[in-house]
N, C-alpha and C positions, 0 to 999 in steps of 0.2 A: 179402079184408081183413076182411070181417063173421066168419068163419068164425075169423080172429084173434084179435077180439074177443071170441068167445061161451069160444076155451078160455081166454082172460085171463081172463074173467071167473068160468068155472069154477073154475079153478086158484085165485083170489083167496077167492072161498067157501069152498073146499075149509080153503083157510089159515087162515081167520077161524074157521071150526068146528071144528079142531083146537086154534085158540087158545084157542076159546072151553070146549073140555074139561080144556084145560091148565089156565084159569082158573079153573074148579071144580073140578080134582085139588087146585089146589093153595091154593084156598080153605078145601077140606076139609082142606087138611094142617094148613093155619093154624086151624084149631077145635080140633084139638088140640095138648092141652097139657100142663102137669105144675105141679099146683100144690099149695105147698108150706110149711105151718103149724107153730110153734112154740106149742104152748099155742095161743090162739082165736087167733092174731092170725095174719095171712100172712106171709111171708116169702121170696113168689116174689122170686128177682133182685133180695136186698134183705140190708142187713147187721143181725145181730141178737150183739146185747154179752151174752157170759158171765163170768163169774167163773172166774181157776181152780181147778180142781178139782173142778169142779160138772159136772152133765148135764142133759140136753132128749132129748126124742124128737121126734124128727121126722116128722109127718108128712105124708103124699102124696096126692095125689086129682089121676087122670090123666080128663083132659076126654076124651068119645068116644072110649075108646078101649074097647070092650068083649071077653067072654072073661077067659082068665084072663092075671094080668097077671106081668112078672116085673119086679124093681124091684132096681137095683145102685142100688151110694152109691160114691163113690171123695173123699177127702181130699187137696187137695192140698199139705198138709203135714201127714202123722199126728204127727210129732212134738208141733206144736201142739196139730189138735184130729182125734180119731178119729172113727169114725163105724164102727159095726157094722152086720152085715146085714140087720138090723132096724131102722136107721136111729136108734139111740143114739146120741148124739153126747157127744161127753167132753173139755170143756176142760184141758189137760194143760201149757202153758204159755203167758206171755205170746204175742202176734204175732195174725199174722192167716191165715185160710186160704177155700177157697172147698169147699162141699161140693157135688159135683157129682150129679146124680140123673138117670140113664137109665128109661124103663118102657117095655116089649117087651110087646106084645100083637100073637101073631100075624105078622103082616108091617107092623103098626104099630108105630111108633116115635115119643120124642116126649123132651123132657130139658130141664131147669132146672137151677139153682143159689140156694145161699142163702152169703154170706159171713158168717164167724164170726171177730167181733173177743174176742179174749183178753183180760181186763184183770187184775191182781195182786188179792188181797182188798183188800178197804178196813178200813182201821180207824176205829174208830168212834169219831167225836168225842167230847171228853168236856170238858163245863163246867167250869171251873174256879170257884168261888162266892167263895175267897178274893180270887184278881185280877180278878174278874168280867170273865176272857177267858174266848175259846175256840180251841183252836189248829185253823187250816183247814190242809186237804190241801195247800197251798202254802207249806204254813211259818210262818205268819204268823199272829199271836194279832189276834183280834177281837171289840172290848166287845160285850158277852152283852145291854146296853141302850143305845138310842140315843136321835138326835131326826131326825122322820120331816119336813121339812119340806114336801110337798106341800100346796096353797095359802097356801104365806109368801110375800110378796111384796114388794120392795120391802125398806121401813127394815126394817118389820115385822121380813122374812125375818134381816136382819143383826142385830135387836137377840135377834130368838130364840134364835138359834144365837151372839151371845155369852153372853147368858142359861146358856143351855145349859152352856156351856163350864167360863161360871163357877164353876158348878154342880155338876162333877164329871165331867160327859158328854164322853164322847169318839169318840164314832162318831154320826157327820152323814150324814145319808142324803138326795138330792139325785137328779136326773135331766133331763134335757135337755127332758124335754115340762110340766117346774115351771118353764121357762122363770124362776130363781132360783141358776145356778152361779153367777153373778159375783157375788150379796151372798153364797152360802156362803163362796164363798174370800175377801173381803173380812172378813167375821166372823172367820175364822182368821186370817189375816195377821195381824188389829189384836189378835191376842186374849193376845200375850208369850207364848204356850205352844209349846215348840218342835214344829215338823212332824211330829218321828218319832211323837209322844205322840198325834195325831188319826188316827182310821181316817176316811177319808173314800169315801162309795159315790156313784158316779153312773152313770145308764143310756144307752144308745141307744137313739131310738125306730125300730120299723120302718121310718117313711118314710127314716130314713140308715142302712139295710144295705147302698143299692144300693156308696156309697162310705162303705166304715168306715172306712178310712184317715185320711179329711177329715173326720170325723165327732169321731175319737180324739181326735185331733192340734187339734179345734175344741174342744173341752170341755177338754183341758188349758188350751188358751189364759183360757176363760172361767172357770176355777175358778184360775191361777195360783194353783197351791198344789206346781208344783214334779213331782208325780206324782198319781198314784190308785191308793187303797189297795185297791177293787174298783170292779170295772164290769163291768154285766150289763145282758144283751140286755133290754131292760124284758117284752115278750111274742112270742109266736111269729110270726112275719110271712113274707114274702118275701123270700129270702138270709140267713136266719136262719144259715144253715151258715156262708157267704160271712162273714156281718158276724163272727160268732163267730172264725172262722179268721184272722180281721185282729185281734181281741181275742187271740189266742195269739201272734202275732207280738210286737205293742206287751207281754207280757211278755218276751219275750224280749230286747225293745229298753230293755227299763226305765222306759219309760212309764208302763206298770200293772204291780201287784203280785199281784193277786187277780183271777179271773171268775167269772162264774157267770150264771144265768138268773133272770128271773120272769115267776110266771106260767106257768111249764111242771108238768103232773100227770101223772101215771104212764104215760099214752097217748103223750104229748108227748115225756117222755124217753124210753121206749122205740123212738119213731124217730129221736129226735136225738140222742143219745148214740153210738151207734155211727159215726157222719158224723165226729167232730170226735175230736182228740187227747189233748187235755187235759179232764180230769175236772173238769164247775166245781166251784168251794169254795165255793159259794154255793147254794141254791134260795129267793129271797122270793118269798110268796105272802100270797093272805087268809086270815088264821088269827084268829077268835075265837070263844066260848063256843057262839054261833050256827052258825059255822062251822069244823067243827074239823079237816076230813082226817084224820080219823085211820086210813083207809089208806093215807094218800099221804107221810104225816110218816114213818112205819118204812119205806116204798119207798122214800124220798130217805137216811135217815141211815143204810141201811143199804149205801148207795152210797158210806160217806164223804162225804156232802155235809150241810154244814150247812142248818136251816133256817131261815129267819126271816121273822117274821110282820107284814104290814101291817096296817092296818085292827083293832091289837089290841080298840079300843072298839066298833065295829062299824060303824066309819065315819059318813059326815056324815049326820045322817038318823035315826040308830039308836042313839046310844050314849046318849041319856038313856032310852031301854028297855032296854038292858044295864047300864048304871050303878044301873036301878031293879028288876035284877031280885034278886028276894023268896030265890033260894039263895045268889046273890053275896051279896046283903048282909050277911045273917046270921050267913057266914062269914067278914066283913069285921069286924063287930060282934064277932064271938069272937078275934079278934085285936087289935085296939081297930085295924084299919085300915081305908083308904078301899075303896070295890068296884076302884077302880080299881088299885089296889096289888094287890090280891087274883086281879085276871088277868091283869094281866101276872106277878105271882109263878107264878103256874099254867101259866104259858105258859113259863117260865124252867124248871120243874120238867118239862115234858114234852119241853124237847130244843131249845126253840123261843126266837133271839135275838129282841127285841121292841125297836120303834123308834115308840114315839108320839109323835103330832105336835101341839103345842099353844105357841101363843105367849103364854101365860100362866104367867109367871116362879114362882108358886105350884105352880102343875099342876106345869111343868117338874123340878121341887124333889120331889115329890110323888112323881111317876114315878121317881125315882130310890131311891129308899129302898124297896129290894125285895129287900133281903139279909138284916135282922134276924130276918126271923121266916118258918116255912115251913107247908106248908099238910100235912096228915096224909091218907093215901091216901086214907080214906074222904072229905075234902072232897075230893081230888083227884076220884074216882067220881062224884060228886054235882055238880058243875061239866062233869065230861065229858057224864052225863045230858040237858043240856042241847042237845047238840048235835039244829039243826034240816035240816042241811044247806040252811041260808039264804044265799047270797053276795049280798054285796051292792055288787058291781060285776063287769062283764063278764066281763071277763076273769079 
């Protein structure tokens, strides 16, 4: 019996130490890899948005796998997008494909993939100054100025935004964390100006991505204003994709007419973009004299996506240091206008919708009269100068 025991016990070693070489062959196998970059940025196992008619090279960097190495690409759809053997990749028409990449070193072996979403060119928005629209990638024209109300509150918020209305203004900018849709859409309702005539924007906040559905279908209720004209993810969070993908539905459904993001910058849309269907018609962001993007403004318009800019004045905190600063004014004085006419004019000249926000019927009034008169490149240059790349909130 003992003598049983000792070859169980043999034979059981035996096993555990074979397993245990399995588990380092094939630990080792798992350290290598194939990874696999667009420009600086990765793109193992991951989808990356072209233009048609455009190209990337693609490149490779195989983990431990040393010697020399030999590297196939295979397309699996070249119609779409091609891939040569040098790993040129060439968008050729719309759709989607997946580019597949084997490296042979030796008796090492090791393979990735990057998916390559297609998109049509975009056409580049263009202001219109006479209807002070602008036509978005969905069709749909959208005032070039607005009223931003984040911290209206209350009567406040309702008397601002009829103010507003009265006023001329026609695009109301609103979001679920101004904790303020129900006096927006109150202001509208009472205001006799028919529906079609108001662009109305409001956001989701991250905490409601998990259900956008109830999130959608909760903000219509609180704005009863019938639909919405756009609605954007307010900032990048968790189920960003998710919430977005239930924002394409509710177009479909005729809920919403427009989407789009903020808060997202060049990094941001380059991994979200390719996830989602629809191209938003929207990018708002921070944009003033202090902060200007000005590589992130030609990244987005050159996407077809419109931009527009919060915090034109420099938000709460800052704007009587931008309302006093010493180039704005000057060139404010040489027009016989206020600084504050003078950047959002500035801002309407570089591509950029502007929606400030003030419950002062004066101001309100003020902010609107930014058509008469234009600012001459060299002011343009000399306001751009300014930029400090200062934000002046988080996100």
């Amino acid at each position: 019996m003992g003598k049983i025991w000792k070859c169980a016990a043999l034979f059981l070693a035996a096993a555990l130490a074979v397993g245990a070489v399995s588990q380092q062959q094939t630990a080792k196998g798992a350290e290598r890899g194939v990874v696999l970059k667009i420009g600086k940025k990765t793109y193992t196992k991951k989808t990356f948005q072209m233009t048609k008619g455009t190209k990337a090279a693609l490149t490779v960097k195989a983990k431990n796998m040393g010697g020399k190495k030999k590297v196939t690409y295979v397309s699996s759809k070249p119609k779409v997008v091609s891939v040569s053997k040098k790993g040129t990749i060439r968008a050729r028409k719309e759709g989607t494909a997946k580019i597949r990449v084997a490296v042979k070193a030796g008796k090492k072996k090791a393979s990735s993939w990057v998916k390559i979403k297609v998109v049509k060119k975009a056409k580049a928005s263009v202001f219109n100054f006479k209807k002070k629209t602008v036509r978005l990638n969905s069709g749909y024209d959208m005032p070039l100025n607005g009223l931003g109300t984040y911290s209206l509150e209350g009567d406040v918020c309702v008397t601002s935004v009829s103010e507003a209305l009265k006023r001329g203004v026609r695009l109301i900018d609103t979001a679920y964390m101004y904790d303020n849709e129900r006096e927006v859409g109150k202001a509208i309702r009472e205001s006799g100006i028919p529906r079609s005539e108001i662009f109305v924007t409001t956001k989701l906040y991250p905490s409601q991505y998990g259900n956008p559905q109830k999130a959608i279908d909760a903000a219509l209720k609180r704005l009863d204003v019938g639909y919405i004209d756009l609605l954007l993810l307010h900032h990048p969070g968790k189920n960003d994709v998710k919430a977005y993908k239930a924002m394409e539905k509710a177009v479909r459904q005729g809920k919403v007419r427009s989407i789009g993001l903020s808060n997202w910058y060049v990094e941001e849309l380059e991994e979200f973009l390719p996830q989602v269907s629809v191209t938003p018609a929207v990018v708002q962001n921070e944009i003033h004299p202090y902060y200007q993007e000005n590589d992130v403004i030609p990244y987005i318009q050159k996407l077809g996506i419109v931009v527009e800019g919060w915090y034109p004045f420099g938000g709460r905190g800052y704007t009587e240091e931008l309302l006093s600063d010493q180039t704005i004014t000057k060139i404010a004085k040489a027009h016989g206008r206020s600084a504050a006419q003078v950047i959002l004019r500035w801002n309407l000249q570089k591509g950029v919708v502007v929606i400030p926000g003030s419950s002062n019927p004066d101001h309100i009034q003020e902010n609107t009269e930014i058509y008469d008169f234009k600012l001459s490149p060299k002011e343009m240059r000399r306001i751009n100068a300014l930029d400090r790349g200062e934000k002046h909130d988080w996100y």
